[in-house]
N, C-alpha and C positions, 0 to 999 in steps of 0.2 A: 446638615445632619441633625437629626432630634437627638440632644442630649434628654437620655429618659431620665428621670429620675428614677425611677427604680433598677435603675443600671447600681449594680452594688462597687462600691470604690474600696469596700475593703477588703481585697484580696486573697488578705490571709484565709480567708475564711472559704476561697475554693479549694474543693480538694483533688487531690492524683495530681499534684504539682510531679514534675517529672523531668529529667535528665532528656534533651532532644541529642540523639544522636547524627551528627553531621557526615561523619565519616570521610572526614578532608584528605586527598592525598599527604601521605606520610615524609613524600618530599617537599611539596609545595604546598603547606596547609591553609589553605586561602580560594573561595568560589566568588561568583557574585551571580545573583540569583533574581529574575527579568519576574515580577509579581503581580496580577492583576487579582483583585478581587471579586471581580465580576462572576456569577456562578460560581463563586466558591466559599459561599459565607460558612459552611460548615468549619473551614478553616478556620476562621476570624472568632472564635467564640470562646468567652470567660473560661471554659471550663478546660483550655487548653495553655494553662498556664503552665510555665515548662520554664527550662533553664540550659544552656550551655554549655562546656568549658575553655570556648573561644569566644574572641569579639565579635559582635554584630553593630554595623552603620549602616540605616537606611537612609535612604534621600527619598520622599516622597514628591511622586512626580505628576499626582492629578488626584481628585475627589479628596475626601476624609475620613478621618475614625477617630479611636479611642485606643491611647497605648498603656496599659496597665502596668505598674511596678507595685514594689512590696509594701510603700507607703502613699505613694502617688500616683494619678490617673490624668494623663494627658490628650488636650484635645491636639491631634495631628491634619495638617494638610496641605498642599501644594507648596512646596518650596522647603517646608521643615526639613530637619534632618534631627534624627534619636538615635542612641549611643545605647546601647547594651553590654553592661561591661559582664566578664567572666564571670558566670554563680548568678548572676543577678536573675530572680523570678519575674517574669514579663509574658505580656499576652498583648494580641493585639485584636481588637474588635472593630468592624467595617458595616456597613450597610451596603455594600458591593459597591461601591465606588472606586473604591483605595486603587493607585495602583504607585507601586516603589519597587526602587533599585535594594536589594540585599547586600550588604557585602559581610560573610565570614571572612575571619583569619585568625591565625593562633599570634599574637607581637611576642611572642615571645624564641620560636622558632625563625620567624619572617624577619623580625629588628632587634629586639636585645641581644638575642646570642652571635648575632652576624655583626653590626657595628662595633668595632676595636677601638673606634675614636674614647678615649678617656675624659671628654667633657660629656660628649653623647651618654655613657657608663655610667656617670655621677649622677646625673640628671635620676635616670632610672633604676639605677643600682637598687634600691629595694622593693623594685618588681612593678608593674606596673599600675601608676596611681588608678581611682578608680574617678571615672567623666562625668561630669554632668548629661544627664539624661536626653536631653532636649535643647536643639538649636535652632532657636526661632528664625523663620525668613527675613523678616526684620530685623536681626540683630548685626550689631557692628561688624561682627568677623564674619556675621556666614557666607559670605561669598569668596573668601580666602579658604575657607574650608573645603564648600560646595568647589572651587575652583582644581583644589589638589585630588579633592574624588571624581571629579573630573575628570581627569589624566588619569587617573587609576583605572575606570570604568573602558579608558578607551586604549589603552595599552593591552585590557585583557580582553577585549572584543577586537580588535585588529590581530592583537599575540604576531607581534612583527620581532623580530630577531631580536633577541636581550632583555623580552619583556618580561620574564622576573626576576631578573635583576632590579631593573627601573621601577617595578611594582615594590618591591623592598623598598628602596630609596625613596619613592613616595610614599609610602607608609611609614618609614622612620621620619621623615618632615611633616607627618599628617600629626603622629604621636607627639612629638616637641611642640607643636602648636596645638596641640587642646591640652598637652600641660602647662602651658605658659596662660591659654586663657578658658580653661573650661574645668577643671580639678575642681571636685568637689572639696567644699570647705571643711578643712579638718577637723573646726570646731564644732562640726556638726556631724561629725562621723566617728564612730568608735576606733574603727581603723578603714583609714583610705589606700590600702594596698593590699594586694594577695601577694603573698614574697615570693619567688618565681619555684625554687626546690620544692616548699610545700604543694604551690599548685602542680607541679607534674606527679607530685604521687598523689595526689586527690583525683586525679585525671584518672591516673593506673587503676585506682580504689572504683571510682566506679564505674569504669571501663569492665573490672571483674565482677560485681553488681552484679551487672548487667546482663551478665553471661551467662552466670550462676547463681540467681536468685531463685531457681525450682531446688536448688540444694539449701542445706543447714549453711548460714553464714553467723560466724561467731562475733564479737568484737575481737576479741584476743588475734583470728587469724585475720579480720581487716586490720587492724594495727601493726600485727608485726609483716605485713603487706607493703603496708605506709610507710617503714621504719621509725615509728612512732610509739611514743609509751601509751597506752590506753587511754588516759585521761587527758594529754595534750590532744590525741588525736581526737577523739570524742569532740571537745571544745571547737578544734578547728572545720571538723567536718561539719558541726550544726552554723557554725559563722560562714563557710562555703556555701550551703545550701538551704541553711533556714533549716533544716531537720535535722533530730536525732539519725544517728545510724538506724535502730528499731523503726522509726518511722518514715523511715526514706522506703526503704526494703519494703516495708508493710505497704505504701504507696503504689511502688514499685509492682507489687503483686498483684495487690488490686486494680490497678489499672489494666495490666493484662489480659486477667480475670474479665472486665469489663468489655475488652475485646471479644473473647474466646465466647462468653455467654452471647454475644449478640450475631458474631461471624460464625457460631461454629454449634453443631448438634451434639456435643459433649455434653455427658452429662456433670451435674456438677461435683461429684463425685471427683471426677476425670480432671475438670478443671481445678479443683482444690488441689492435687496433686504433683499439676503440673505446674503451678503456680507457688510451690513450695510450701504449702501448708503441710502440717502433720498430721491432721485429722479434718473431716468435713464440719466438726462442730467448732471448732478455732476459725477455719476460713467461714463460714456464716456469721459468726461473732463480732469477728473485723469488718467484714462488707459492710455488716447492716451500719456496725458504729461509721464509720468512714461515709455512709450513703445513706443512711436513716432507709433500708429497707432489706430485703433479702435477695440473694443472687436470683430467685427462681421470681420474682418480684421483678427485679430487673431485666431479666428477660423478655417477660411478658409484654413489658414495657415498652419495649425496644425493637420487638419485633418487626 
């Protein structure tokens, strides 16, 4: 793969970063998801930096790419496996070759709250640490890791009697071995945890986002949402997601916006609207800042 140079590695700098909605069964929140990137580079592209609030482990199983985080840009291929922990901003870019195994899951429905064992407890008692990014093919453990997703991959592709149970079970011995050899170094992190209670109301918070982002969202009624004082939650929302509340939403907006102008014969009037703006001169405001140009611009564009 040509690593271009002009491939931009610093991230922050794309915008409409955005909340992927997964929508995992409520009993069993966990999929694994069969990838080829062949004919589908639209997918693979910078400008689809996006975020979670579950874990993703690939296995990359042929070709290569480029897997982007918030400060670092990995070359991926054949045998690697990358860790996407919860909140973490990531994208992934292919020249159609890529092809990898997905695995969502939520650990903290699937293993923390279900293992009773009091050594299992301690270990993760304050929520789940956050992984190193990247497990090279060559490195010492990866085929003890590669080995237990293994077994994962083939309990849920057979789904023979008991298999979530067993899928649990290997997922609570997948999590104790990349704490034991893959936690990121604490001295290098401001904080290596998301504490479990705050992340399911961060969940809940922008679960509601989500829903109602064409309406007024206040801070006051996200907070007392959260059961959070404004300014704690404030703090922990932009450490969750890399944004203010004001600019997730604004994001948020915009990117739908972005949708709507290129899928849809709305005018912009209609899309400003529906998009939660209060007037069409605020939503032109925001686009142009956010996109350096105007919705009826981007249209044209895009046609």
């Amino acid at each position: 793969m040509n690593m271009n140079s002009n491939v931009n590695t610093n991230i922050k700098n794309i915008k409409n970063i955005f909340k992927q909605d997964l929508s995992l069964p409520n009993e069993f929140e966990f999929e694994i998801l069969f990838v080829d990137a062949a004919g589908r580079s639209n997918s693979y592209e910078l400008n689809n930096l996006h975020f979670h609030d579950v874990m993703e482990i690939d296995v990359i199983t042929d070709g290569e790419g480029l897997m982007f985080f918030d400060h670092n840009v990995y070359h991926i291929q054949a045998g690697d496996v990358y860790i996407v922990n919860a909140f973490e901003n990531h994208s992934t870019y292919s020249n159609g070759t890529l092809k990898l195994v997905c695995i969502h899951f939520n650990p903290y429905t699937l293993t923390v709250n279900v293992f009773t064992d009091s050594e299992y407890a301690e270990i993760l008692n304050n929520g789940i640490p956050l992984f190193c990014n990247l497990i090279r093919n060559d490195d010492e453990n990866a085929n003890n890791i590669k080995t237990i997703l293994q077994k994962i991959i083939c309990e849920w592709t057979e789904a023979k009697e008991g298999y979530r149970p067993m899928i649990r079970l290997l997922l609570g011995e997948l999590l104790l071995y990349l704490n034991r050899n893959y936690k990121k170094d604490v001295s290098t992190e401001n904080n290596n945890y998301i504490i479990t209670s705050s992340y399911q109301r961060i969940r809940e918070v922008l679960d509601y986002i989500h829903s109602n982002f064409q309406h007024q969202l206040t801070l006051d009624k996200l907070s007392q949402k959260a059961l959070m004082h404004k300014t704690y939650f404030s703090a922990f929302f932009k450490k969750a997601t890399g944004y203010t509340v004001t600019e997730y939403i604004t994001n948020l907006r915009i990117n739908t916006a972005c949708n709507l102008l290129k899928s849809s014969s709305l005018t912009v009037k209609e899309i400003s609207a529906m998009c939660g703006f209060n007037t069409v001169s605020n939503f032109n405001k925001a686009f142009k800042k956010a996109l350096a140009q105007k919705p009826q611009e981007y249209r044209r564009n895009n046609l």
